[in-house]
C-alpha positions as CSV (number, residue, x, y, z in Angstrom):
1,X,178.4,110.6,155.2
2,X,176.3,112.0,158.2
3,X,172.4,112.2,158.3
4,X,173.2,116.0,158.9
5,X,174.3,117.0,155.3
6,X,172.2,114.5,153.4
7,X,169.1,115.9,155.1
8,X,169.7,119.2,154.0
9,X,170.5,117.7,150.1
10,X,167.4,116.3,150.0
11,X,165.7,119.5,151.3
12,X,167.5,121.4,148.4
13,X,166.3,118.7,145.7
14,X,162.4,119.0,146.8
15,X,163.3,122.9,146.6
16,X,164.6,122.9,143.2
17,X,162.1,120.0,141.8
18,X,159.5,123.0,143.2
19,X,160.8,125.6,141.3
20,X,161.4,123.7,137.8
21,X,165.4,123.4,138.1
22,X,165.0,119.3,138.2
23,X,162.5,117.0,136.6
24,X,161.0,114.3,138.6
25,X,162.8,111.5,137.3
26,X,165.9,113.3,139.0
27,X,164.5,113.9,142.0
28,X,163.3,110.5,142.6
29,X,166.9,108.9,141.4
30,X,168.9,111.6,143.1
31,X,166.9,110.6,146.3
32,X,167.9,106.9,145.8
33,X,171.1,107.4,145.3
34,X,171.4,109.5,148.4
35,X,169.6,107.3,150.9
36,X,170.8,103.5,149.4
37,X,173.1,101.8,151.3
38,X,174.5,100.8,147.6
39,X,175.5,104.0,146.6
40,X,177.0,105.1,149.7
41,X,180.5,106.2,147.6
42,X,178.7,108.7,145.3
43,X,176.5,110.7,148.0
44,X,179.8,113.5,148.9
45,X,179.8,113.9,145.0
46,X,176.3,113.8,145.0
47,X,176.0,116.8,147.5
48,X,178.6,118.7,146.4
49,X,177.1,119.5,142.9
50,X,173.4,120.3,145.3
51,X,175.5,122.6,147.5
52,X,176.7,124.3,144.7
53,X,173.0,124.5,143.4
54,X,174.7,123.0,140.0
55,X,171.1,121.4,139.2
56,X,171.3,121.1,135.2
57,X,173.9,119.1,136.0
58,X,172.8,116.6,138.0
59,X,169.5,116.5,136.2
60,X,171.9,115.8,133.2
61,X,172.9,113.0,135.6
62,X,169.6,111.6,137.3
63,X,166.9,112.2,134.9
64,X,166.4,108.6,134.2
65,X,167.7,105.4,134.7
66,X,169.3,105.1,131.4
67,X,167.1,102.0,129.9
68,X,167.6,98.9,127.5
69,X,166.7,100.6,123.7
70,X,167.3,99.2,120.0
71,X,171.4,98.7,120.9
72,X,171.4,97.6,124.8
73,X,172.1,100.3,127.1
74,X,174.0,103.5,125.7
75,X,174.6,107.3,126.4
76,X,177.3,109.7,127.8
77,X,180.1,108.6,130.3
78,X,180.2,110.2,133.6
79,X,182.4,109.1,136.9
80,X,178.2,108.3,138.4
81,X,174.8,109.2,137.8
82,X,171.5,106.8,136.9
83,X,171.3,108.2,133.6
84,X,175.0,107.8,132.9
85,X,177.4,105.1,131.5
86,X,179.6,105.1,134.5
87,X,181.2,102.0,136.7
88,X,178.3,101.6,139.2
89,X,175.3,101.5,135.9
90,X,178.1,99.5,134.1
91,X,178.4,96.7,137.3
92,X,174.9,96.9,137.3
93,X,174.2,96.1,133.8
94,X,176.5,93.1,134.4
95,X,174.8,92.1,137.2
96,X,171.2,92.7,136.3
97,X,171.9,90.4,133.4
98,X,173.6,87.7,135.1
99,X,171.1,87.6,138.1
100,X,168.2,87.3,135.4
101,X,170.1,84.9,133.8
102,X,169.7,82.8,136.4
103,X,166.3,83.0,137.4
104,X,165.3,82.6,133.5
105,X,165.9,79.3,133.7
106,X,167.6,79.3,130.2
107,X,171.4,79.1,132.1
108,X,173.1,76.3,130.2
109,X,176.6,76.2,130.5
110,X,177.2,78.7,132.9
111,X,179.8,80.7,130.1
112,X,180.2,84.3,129.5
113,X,182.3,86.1,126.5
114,X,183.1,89.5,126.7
115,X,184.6,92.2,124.7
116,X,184.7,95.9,123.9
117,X,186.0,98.5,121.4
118,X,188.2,101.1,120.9
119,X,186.4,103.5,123.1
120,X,187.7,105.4,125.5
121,X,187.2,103.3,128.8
122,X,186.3,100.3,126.8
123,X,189.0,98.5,128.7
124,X,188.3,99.6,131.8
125,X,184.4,98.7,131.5
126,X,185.1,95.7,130.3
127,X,187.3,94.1,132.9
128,X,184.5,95.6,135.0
129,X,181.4,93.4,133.7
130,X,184.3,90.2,133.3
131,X,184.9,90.9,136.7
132,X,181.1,91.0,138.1
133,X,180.2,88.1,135.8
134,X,182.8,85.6,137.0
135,X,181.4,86.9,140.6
136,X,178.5,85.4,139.6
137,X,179.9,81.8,139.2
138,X,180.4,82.1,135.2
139,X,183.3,81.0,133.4
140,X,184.2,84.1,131.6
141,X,185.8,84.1,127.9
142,X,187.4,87.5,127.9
143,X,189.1,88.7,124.6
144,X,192.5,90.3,125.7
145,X,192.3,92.8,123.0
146,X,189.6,95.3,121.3
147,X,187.2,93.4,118.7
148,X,184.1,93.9,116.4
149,X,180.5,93.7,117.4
150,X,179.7,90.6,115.1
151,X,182.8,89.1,116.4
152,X,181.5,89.1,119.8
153,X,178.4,87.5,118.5
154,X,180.5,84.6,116.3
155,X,181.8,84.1,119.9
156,X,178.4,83.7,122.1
157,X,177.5,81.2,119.3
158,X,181.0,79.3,118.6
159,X,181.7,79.2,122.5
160,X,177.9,77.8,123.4
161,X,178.1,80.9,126.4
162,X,174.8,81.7,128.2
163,X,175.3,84.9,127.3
164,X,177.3,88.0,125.6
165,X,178.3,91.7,126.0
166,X,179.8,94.2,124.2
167,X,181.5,97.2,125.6
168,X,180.3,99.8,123.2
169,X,178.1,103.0,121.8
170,X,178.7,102.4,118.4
171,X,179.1,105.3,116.1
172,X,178.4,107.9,119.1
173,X,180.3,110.9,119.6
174,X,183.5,110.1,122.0
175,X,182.3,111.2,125.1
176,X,179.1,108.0,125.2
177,X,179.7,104.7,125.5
178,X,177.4,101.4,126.0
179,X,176.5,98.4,127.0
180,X,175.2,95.4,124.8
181,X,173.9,92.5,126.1
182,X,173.7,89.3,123.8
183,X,171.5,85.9,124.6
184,X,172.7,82.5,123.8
185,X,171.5,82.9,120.3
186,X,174.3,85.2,119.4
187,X,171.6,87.9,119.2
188,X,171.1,91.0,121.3
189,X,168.6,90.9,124.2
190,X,164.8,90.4,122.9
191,X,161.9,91.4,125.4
192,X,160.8,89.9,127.8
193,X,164.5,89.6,129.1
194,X,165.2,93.2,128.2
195,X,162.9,93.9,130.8
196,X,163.4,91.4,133.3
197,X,167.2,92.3,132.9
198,X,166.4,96.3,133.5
199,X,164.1,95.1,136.8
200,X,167.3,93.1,137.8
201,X,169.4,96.2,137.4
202,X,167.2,98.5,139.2
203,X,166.8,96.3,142.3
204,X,170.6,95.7,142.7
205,X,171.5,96.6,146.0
206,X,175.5,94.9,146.5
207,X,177.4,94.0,143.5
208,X,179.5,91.1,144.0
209,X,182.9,91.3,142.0
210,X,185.8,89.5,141.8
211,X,189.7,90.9,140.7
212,X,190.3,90.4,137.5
213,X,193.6,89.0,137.3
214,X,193.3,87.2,140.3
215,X,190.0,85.2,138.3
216,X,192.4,85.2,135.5
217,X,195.0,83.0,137.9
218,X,192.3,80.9,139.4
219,X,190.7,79.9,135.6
220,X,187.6,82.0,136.3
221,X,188.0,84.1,133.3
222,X,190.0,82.8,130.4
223,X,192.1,85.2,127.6
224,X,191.4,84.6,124.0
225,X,191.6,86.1,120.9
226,X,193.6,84.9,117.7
227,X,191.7,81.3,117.8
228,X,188.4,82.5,118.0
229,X,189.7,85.6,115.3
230,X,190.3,82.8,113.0
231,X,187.6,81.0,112.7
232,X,185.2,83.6,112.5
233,X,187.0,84.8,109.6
234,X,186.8,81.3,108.1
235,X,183.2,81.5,108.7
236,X,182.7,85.2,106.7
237,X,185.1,83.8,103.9
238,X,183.4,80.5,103.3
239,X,180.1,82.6,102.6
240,X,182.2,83.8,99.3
241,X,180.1,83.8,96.5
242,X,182.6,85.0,93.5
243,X,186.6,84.0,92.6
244,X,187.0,87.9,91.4
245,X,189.3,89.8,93.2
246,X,191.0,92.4,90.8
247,X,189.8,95.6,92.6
248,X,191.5,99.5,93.6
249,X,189.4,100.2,96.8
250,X,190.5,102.1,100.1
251,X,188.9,100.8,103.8
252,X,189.2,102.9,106.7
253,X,188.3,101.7,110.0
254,X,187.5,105.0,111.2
255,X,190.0,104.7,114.5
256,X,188.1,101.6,115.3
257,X,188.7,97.1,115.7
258,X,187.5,97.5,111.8
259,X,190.7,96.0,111.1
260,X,190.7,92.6,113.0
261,X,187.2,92.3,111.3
262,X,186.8,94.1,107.8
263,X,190.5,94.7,106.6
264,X,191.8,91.0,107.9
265,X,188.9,89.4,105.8
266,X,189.7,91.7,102.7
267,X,193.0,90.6,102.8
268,X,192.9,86.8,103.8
269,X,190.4,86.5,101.0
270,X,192.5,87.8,98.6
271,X,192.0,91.7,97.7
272,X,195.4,92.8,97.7
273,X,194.3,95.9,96.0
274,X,192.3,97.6,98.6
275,X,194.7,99.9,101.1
276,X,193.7,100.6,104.9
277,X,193.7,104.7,105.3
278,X,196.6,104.8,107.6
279,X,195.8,108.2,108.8
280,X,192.3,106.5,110.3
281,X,193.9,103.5,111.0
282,X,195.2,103.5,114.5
283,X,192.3,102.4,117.2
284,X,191.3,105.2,118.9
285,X,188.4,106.4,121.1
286,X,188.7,110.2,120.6
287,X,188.2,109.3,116.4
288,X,191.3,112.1,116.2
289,X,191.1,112.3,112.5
290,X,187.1,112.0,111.1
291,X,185.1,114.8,110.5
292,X,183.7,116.2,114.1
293,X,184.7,112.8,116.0
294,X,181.7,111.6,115.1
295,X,182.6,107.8,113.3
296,X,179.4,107.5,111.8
297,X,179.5,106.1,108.1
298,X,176.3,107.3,107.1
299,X,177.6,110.6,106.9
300,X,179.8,111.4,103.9
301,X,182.2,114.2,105.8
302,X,183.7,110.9,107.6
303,X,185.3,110.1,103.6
304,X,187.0,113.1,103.1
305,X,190.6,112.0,104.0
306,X,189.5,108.7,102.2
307,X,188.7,110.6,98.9
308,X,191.0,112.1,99.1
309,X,193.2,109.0,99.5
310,X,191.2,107.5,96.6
311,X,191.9,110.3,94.0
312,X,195.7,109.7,94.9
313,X,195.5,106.3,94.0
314,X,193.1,105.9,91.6
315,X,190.6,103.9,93.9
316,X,186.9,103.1,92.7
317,X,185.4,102.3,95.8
318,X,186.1,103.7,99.4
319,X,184.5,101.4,102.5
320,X,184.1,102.3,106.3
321,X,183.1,100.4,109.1
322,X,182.0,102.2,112.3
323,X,183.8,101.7,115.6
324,X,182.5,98.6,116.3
325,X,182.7,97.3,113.0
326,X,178.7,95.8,112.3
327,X,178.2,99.0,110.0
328,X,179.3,99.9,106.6
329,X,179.4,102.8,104.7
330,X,180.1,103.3,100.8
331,X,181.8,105.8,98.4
332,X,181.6,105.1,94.7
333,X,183.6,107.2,91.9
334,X,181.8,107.9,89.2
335,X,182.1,108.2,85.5
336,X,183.2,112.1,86.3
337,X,185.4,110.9,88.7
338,X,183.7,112.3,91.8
339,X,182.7,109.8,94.7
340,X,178.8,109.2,95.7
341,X,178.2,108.3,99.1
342,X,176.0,105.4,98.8
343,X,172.7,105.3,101.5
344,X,172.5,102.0,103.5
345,X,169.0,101.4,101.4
346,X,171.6,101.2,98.2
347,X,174.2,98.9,99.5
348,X,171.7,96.9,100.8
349,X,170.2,96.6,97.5
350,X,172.9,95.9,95.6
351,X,174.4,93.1,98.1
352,X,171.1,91.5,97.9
353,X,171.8,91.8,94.1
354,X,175.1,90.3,94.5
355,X,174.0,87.1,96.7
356,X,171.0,86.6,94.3
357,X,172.3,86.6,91.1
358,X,175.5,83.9,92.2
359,X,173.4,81.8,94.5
360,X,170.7,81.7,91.5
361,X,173.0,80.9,89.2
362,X,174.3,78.1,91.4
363,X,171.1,77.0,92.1
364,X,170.7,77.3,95.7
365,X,167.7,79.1,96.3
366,X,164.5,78.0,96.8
367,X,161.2,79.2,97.7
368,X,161.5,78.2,100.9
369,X,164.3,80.9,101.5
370,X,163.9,84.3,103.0
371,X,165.2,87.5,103.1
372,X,164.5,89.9,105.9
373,X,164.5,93.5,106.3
374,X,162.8,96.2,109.0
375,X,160.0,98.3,108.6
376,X,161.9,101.7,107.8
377,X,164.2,99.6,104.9
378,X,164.0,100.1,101.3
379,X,160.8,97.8,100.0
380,X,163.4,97.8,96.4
381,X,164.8,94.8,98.4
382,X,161.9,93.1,99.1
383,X,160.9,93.5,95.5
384,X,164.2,91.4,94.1
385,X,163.3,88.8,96.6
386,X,160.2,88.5,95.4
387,X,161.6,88.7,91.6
388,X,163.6,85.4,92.2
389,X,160.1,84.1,94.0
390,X,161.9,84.2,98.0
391,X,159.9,84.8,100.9
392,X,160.3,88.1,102.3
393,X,160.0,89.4,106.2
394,X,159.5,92.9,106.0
395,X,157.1,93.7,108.5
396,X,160.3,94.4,111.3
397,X,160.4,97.2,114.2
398,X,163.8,99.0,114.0
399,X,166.9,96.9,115.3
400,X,168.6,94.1,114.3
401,X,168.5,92.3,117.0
402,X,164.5,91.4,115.4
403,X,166.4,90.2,112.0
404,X,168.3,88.1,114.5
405,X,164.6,86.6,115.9
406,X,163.4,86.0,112.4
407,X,166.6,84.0,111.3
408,X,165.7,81.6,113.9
409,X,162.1,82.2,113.8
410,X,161.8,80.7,110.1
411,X,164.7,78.5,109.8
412,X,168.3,79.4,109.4
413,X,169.5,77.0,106.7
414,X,166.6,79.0,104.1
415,X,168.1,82.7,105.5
416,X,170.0,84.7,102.5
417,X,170.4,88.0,104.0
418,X,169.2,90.4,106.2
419,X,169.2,94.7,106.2
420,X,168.5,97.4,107.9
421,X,169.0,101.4,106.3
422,X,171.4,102.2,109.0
423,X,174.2,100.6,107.5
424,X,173.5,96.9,109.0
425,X,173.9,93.8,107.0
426,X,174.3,89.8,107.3
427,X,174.2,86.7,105.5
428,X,175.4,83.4,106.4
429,X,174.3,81.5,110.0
430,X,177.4,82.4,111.9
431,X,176.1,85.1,113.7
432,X,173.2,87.0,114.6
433,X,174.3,90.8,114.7
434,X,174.6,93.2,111.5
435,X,178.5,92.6,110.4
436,X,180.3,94.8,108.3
437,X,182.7,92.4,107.7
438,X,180.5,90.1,105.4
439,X,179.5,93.1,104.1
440,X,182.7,94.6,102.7
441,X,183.1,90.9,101.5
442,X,180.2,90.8,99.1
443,X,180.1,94.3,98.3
444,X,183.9,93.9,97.2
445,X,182.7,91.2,95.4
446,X,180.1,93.2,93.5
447,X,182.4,96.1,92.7
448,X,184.9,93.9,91.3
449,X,182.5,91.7,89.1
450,X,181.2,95.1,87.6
451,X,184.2,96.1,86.9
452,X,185.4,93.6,85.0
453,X,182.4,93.8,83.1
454,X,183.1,97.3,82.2
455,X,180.7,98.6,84.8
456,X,180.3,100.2,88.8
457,X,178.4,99.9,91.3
458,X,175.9,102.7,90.6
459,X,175.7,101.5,86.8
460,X,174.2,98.1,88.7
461,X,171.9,100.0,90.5
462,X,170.4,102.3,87.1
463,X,169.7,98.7,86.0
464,X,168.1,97.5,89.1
465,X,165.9,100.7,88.9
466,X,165.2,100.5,84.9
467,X,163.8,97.0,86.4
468,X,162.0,97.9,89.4
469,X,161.3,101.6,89.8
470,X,162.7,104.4,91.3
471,X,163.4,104.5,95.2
472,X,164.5,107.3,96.6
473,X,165.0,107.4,100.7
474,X,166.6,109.8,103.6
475,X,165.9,110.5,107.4
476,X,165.9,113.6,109.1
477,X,166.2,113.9,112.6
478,X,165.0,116.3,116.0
479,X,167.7,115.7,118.6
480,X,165.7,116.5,121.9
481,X,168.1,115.9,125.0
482,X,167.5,115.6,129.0
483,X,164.4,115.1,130.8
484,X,162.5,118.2,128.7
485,X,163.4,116.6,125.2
486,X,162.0,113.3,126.4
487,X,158.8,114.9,126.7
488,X,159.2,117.1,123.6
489,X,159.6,113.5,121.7
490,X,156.8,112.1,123.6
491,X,154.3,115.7,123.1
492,X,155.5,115.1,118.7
493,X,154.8,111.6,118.6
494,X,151.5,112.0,120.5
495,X,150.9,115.1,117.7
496,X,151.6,112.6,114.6
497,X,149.2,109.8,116.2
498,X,146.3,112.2,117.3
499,X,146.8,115.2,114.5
500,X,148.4,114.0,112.0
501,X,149.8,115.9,108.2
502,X,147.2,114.8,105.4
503,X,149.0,116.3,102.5
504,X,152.9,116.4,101.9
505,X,154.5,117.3,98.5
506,X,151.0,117.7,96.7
507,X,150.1,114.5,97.1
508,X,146.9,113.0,100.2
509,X,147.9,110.8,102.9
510,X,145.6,107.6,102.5
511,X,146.4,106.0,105.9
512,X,148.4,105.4,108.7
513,X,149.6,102.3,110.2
514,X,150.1,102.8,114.2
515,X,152.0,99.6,115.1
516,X,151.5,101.2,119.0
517,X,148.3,101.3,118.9
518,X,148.3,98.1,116.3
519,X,145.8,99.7,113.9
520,X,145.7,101.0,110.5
521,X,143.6,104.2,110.3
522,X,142.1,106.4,107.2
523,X,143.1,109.9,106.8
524,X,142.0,112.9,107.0
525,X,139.5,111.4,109.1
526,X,142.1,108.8,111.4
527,X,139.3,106.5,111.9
528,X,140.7,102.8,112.0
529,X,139.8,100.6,109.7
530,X,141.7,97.3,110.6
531,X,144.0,95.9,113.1
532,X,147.5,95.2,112.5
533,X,148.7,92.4,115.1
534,X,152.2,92.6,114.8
535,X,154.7,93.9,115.4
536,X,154.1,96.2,118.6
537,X,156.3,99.3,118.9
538,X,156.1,103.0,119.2
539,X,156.1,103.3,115.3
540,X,153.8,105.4,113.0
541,X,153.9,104.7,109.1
542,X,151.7,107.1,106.5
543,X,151.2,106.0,103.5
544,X,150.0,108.0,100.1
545,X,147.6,105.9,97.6
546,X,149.9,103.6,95.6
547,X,150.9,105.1,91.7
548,X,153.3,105.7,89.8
549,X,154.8,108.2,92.3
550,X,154.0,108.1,96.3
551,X,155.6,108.7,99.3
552,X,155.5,107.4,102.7
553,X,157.1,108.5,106.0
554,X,157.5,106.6,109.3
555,X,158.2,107.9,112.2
556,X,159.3,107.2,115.8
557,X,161.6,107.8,118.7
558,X,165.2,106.6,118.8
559,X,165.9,103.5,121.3
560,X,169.8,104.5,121.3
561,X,169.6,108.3,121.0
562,X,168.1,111.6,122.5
563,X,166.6,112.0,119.0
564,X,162.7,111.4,117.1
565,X,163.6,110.2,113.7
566,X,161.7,110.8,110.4
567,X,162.0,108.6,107.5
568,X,161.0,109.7,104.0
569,X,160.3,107.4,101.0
570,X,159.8,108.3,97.0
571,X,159.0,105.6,94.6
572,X,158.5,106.4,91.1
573,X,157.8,104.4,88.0
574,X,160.7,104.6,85.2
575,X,158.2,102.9,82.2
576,X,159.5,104.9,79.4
577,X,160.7,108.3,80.7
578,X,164.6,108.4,81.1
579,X,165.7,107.3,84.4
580,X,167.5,110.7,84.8
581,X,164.8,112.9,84.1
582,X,162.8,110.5,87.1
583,X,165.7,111.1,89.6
584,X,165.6,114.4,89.3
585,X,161.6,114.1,89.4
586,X,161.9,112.6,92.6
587,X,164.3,114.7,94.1
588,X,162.0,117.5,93.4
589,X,159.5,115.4,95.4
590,X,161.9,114.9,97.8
591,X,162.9,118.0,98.5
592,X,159.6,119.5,98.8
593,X,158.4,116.3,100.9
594,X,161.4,116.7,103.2
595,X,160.4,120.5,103.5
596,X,156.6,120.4,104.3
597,X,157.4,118.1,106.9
598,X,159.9,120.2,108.8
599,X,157.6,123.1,108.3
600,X,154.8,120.9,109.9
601,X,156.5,119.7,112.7
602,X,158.2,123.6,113.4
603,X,154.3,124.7,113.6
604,X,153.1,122.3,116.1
605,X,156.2,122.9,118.1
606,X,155.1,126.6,117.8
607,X,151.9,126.0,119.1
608,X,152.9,124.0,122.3
C-alpha cells in the first residue's frame, strides 16, 4: 500500500481519537499496524473500515493488545485486529512463547504438544501455532484430532515437552476463541513468563512458519492421539477410590471433546448405566443445541434437554463438561423428583467428601497431605480438611493454574485435591489443569455409594452441613466491554478500595483484605491495620465479624472476560435449629445481601 492512502488513515485516526470516536489504545495499535512492516497484509483492510469512518469497529478491534489473563490469551475471533483472536495474534502467541522459551533458559528437550477443541477455527489455529513452533526448531507432538484441556496437560507432562498449548476459550460464546499456553510442569503459564511471553509477542516483527504437512513429512511435527488417549485414561482410572458402579446418570458433552475425556473414562471404568445425550453429543463449535450457545455448566438452562433426558429414563444424576472438558457441572434429582443444579462450591465439597472418607479409611492420609483451594472457594472445604487434621492452601488468587504452583510448591506425593468454584477440580499427580474427567469419576463414585446406601448426593451434603454449618455462595457479574468498560471496571474497583459498602444485609463490615495493595484495613474507617504478603493480585475481600451468621464478598476483575465479578458468601450455624429453617434463613440473607450490593454499585455508577 502507498504512503498516499496510509497518510490520510492516520490523519483520520488522530481526528476521530480527537473527537471521542476511538480510545487511545486504538489509536496507538491502529498506528502500528498501519506503519509495521509486519502487518503490511492487514493495512487495505485496515483503511477501508477508516474510509468508511466505521470507528466502533475498529476500536472493537485495536483497543488493546489482547493480554495473557487467568486462562492464557482469550476473546472474540476476527480475520485481524490487536485485540482479536485472529491468525497474525494467534502466530504471535506461538511465537512470543517459543522465542521466550528460549531465552528462559529453561528449554530442555526442545518438544512442543499441541491441541485444540471443538471450536470453530480450532483446527485451523492449531495447525497455525504447530506450524510457527516447528519453525522454531521444536519437535512438535500434534494431536490429529480435537481433545480435552487436561489432556493436553497429561501430554506436556507424559511427553517431557518444554512447553504446551491449547487452542481454546473455554465455555465462551461461539464467536471467541483462545489461546493457552502450558510450561513444562503441565501447568498454564505463571508470571514472570506470562509477561516475558506477552513482551515476546508484542515485539514480533517476522514470524517464521513452516507448512504443516510438509513438517509432518520431514518428522518436524509428529500425529498422535489414541496412545497418549490411553494412558491418560489409565492415569484418571487408577485414581479410583471405590468398586461401586450400579448408577442411572446422563453426561452431555455439551458439543464438545467431553467424550474422549469424560464419557470414555465413565465407560472404561465400568458405568455402563450412564448414557451420553446424543442430541449434545456431536462436537461442535456453534454448541447448536444448549441454551443460547453459551456451553457453560454453571448455568442450569445448559440441562434442560438433559432433564429432560433424565425424566425419560429415570436418571439420578445428569453431568456436563464444558467444551474443553476441565469443567463440570451437576444436576441432582431429588426426593420430589425435580433436578438441583449443584454450584461448583457443592461438588467440590462433596468430592473432597468422597476422596476423604475412602483414602481415610484406607489409611492413606497423613498430616503431611494438603488440599488446595483459591481465595473465592467455599472455606466448607477447607473445614473437612482440617476435620481429618490435612493441611490446607487456601490463601489462592483466582485460576488454577496457582493450584497447579502449590501442587509442586508443597510436594505432589501429599496433594489430595484441588478446587476452584467455577467448576474446576483435580486429584491425582498426572496433571496440573482442573479435569473434568477425574471429576465425573469420583463424583460418579459418590452418587453411586449413596445410593446404595439408600441416599443422594444432596442428602450427603445436609449431613456435611448438620456437621459443619451452613454455606451458602453465588456470583453476580457487571459485563463492561471495549475500551470504555475497561475503565468502567477499573473506575468500580478503584470505588470498592477507596469508598467502600460498610453495611450489607443488616450486618457491619469489619475489614477488608486488599491483596493489591497487600493490606488488611478496618472499616468504616479503611485504615490498615496489617500487611498481608501474599498473594499479590487485583482482589478485594470484606469480611463481617465472625458469628453464627456472616457474610463476606470478594471482588475483582475477570482475567478471561469483559466482566468485574462479585462473589457473595453466607455461613450460618445449624446447632439446634432445623437445617431447613437455616437455608431458608440464609437465603433471606442472601437475597437481601445480593440486593444491597447491586443497589450500591448502581449508585456509584450513578454518581460517575
Amino acid at each position: 500500500m502507498t504512503d498516499s492512502r496510509i497518510a490520510p488513515c492516520l490523519q483520520a485516526v488522530t481526528e476521530a481519537a480527537q473527537q471521542n470516536k476511538l480510545s487511545a489504545g486504538a489509536v496507538e495499535n491502529i498506528t502500528r499496524w498501519l506503519t509495521s512492516p509486519q502487518y503490511a497484509d492487514y493495512t487495505d483492510s485496515i483503511c477501508q473500515l477508516i474510509e468508511k469512518r466505521d470507528f466502533e469497529e475498529l476500536d472493537r478491534l485495536f483497543w488493546e493488545v489482547i493480554a495473557f489473563g487467568t486462562g492464557g490469551r482469550r476473546g472474540p475471533m476476527a480475520d485481524f485486529g490487536s485485540a482479536t483472536i485472529n491468525p497474525r495474534t494467534i502466530a504471535e502467541s506461538a511465537h512470543g512463547l517459543a522465542t521466550y522459551l528460549k531465552q528462559s533458559g529453561e528449554q530442555k528437550n526442545g518438544k512442543a504438544v499441541v491441541t485444540c477443541d471443538s471450536r470453530n477455527r480450532s483446527k485451523e489455529f492449531s495447525r497455525l501455532t504447530a506450524s510457527v513452533l516447528a519453525a522454531h526448531g521444536l519437535h512438535v507432538y500434534y494431536f490429529e484430532q480435537a481433545r480435552s484441556t487436561p489432556e493436553l496437560s497429561f501430554a506436556v507432562r507424559h511427553l517431557e515437552c518444554d512447553i504446551g498449548v491449547m487452542i481454546t476459550a473455554s465455555h465462551n460464546p461461539p464467536s471467541d476463541n483462545g489461546f493457552k499456553a502450558y510450561w513444562n510442569t503441565g501447568g498454564q503459564v505463571l508470571p514472570p513468563h506470562d509477561k516475558g511471553i506477552v513482551d515476546s509477542v508484542y515485539n514480533a516483527v517476522d514470524i517464521p512458519q513452516v507448512d504443516f504437512d510438509q513438517a509432518v513429512q520431514a518428522g518436524k511435527i509428529e500425529l498422535i492421539g489414541s496412545e497418549i488417549d490411553a494412558a491418560y485414561h489409565q492415569a484418571v482410572l487408577n485414581m479410583s477410590l471405590s468398586g461401586n458402579r450400579n448408577l442411572n446418570a446422563i453426561y452431555t458433552p455439551l458439543h464438545g471433546v467431553g467424550e474422549t475425556a469424560c464419557y470414555a473414562i465413565l465407560k472404561q471404568a465400568g458405568f455402563e448405566g450412564i448414557e451420553i445425550l446424543e442430541s449434545q453429543r456431536e462436537p461442535n463449535g456453534n454448541f447448536p443445541n444448549v441454551d443460547q450457545q453459551m456451553p457453560n455448566p454453571e448455568r442450569v438452562e445448559v440441562f434442560r434437554e438433559g432433564i429432560a433426558r433424565a425424566k425419560e429414563t429415570g436418571a439420578s444424576v445428569i453431568l456436563a463438561s464444558d467444551p474443553d472438558a476441565d469443567r463440570l457441572g451437576v444436576c441432582v434429582r431429588d426426593r420430589a423428583g425435580e433436578f438441583v443444579h449443584l454450584t461448583g462450591n457443592q461438588i467440590g465439597t462433596l468430592i473432597v467428601d468422597h476422596i476423604l472418607r475412602n483414602r481415610d479409611a484406607a489409611g492413606t492420609l497423613s498430616e503431611k497431605h494438603f488440599v488446595v483451594e483459591t481465595l473465592v472457594t467455599t472455606p466448607l472445604i477447607a473445614e473437612l480438611a482440617r476435620s481429618y487434621q490435612l493441611r490446607v492452601v487456601d490463601d489462592l488468587l483466582v485460576g488454577f493454574k496457582y493450584i497447579g504452583e502449590a501442587i509442586d510448591k508443597y510436594g505432589p506425593e501429599y496433594f489430595v485435591f484441588g478446587a476452584e468454584e467455577s467448576l474446576g477440580f483435580l486429584a491425582g499427580t498426572y496433571a496440573r489443569d482442573k479435569d473434568a474427567g477425574i471429576a465425573s469419576l469420583y463424583l460418579s463414585e459418590a452418587a453411586a455409594d449413596l445410593q446404595s446406601e439408600g441416599k443422594s448426593l444432596l442428602d450427603r451434603l445436609d449431613e456435611i452441613y448438620q456437621q459443619h454449618g451452613y454455606f451458602l455462595e453465588g456470583q453476580v457479574s457487571k459485563v463492561c466491554t471495549g475500551s470504555s468498560g475497561k475503565a468502567q471496571i477499573d473506575e468500580l474497583m478503584s470505588t470498592f478500595r477507596n469508598d467502600p459498602p460498610t453495611e450489607l444485609a443488616g450486618l457491619s463490615l469489619a475489614s477488608v483484605r486488599d491483596y493489591g495493595q497487600n493490606e488488611k484495613r478496618e472499616l468504616p474507617k479503611n485504615s490498615p491495620t496489617e500487611k498481608i504478603p501474599q498473594p499479590c493480585g487485583n482482589l478485594l475481600f470484606f469480611d463481617s465479624e465472625p458469628g453464627p451468621l456472616s457474610i463476606h464478598i470478594a471482588v475483582r476483575p475477570s482475567g478471561t472476560e469483559p466482566k468485574i465479578k462479585f462473589y457473595l458468601f453466607v455461613r450460618q450455624a445449624v446447632e439446634s435449629v432445623e437445617l431447613e429453617t437455616v437455608k431458608e434463613q440464609a437465603a433471606r440473607t442472601y437475597d437481601q445481601l445480593k440486593q444491597e450490593l447491586l443497589a450500591w454499585i448502581e449508585s456509584k455508577l450513578g454518581n460517575e
